[in-house]
N, C-alpha and C positions, 0 to 999 in steps of 0.2 A: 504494500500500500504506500502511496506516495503520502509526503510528509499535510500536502494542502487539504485532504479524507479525511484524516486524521483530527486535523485542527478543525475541520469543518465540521466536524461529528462533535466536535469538546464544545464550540461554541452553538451548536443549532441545538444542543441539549439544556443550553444555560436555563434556570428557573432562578430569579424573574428572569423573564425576560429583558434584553439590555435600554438602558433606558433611554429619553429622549437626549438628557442632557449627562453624561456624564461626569461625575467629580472626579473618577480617578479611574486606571487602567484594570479591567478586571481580571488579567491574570499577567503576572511581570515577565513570568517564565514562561509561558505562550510566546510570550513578544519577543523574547532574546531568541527564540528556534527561529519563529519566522523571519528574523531580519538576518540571523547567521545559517542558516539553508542554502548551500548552493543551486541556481535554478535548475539541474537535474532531479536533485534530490525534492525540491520543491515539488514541482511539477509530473517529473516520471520520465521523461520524453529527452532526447539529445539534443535536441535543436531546439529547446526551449529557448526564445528568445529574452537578455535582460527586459525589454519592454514589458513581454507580458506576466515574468517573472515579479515585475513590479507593480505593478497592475494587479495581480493577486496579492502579494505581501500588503499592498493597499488596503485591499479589501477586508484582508482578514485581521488586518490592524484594527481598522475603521471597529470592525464588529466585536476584538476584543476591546473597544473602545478606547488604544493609545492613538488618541486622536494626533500628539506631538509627532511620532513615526510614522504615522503614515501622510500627514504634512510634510514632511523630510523628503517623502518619497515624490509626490506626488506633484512638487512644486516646477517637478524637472521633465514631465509627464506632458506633454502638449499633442494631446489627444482625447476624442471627447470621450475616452474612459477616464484617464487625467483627469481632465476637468468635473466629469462625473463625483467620481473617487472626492474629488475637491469641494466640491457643491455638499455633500453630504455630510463632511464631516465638519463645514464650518456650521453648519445647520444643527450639530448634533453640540456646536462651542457655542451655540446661541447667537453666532453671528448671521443673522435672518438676513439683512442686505446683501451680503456678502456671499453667503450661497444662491442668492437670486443669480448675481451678478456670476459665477460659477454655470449654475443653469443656464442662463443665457446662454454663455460658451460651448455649453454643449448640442443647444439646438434639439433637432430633433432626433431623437434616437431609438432603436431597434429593441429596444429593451422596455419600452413605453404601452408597447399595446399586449404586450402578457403580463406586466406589471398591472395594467389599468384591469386585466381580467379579473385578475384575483386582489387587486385592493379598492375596487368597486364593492364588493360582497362583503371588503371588512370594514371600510370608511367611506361610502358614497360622497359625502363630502368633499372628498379629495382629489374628485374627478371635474371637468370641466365639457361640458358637450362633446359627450362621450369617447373622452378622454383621458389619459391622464395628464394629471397638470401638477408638475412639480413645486410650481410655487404656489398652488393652492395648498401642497401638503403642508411647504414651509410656513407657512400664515396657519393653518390649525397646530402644527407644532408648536410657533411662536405661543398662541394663544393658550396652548395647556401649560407651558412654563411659565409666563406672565401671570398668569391667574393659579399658578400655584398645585394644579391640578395634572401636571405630567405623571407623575408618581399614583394617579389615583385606578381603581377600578374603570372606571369609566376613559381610562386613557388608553387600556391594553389595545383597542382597537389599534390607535396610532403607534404603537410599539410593533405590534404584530405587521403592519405595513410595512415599518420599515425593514425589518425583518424581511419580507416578500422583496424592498426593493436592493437590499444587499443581494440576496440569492439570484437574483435575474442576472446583476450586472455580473456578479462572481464567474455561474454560470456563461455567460456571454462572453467574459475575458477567455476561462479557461478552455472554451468552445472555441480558440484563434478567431473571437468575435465574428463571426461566420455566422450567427445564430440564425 
């Protein structure tokens, strides 16, 4: 089993679930594998490219929630996975402008209309004429940390989203975005 199954099974099993806003990294020693894995090891494959090597390590930072490491990564990433990668995890530092301004750059993307399948059924809200709409997500995020209420029962919906929209894009990286 390649090293990314592995981490991806430790974190899709996490209870809670991870949250909107994170205060700190949920597991350190996650973090040190995934950023000292060579992209063989990483991914499985010989010809794994650094790009999508880091493009994963991205991703699965994002979701153990070191949001600082996968900044590191991603700043260097000018690609709308990149930028993806970037959108989400300023959004999960509370910086709402700033992941718009992320989304923007990524435009439209492939990963939008299986995301909008399955997080229509969990937050319709979050959708926009029959869509999905990224910065509508970001504006309901915004709104449950603002009011206090990310943390509550009533927020799992938008935890469990985000959740859907890590696994697509993850999915889509390790897919040679070919999806």
């Amino acid at each position: 089993m390649t090293l990314w199954k592995d981490v991806w099974a430790q974190l899709d099993s996490r209870r809670p679930l991870p949250p909107l806003k994170p205060e700190y990294v949920f597991d350190e020693v996650l973090s040190e594998e995934i950023l000292a894995v060579p992209p063989l090891e990483l991914l499985g494959y010989d010809d794994a490219t650094e790009s999508v090597a880091n493009l994963t390590r991205a991703g699965l930072l994002v979701w153990n929630d070191d949001l600082d490491a996968a900044h590191a990564l991603v700043q260097s990433i000018d690609t709308p996975e990149g930028s993806y990668w970037h959108a989400i995890l300023h959004r999960r530092e509370g910086d709402y402008d700033n992941a718009k301004y992320w989304f923007h750059r990524v435009g439209e993307h492939r990963v939008f209309e299986p995301l909008y399948e399955q997080a229509s059924r969990l937050w319709p809200a979050c959708t926009a004429h029959g869509r999905w709409s990224p910065n509508a997500f970001v504006d309901a995020v915004s709104d449950a940390v603002q009011t206090g209420e990310h943390e509550s029962p009533g927020a799992e919906a938008l935890r469990r989203v985000q959740i859907v929209e890590c696994t697509h894009l993850l999915r889509y990286v390790l897919s040679g975005m070919n999806l």
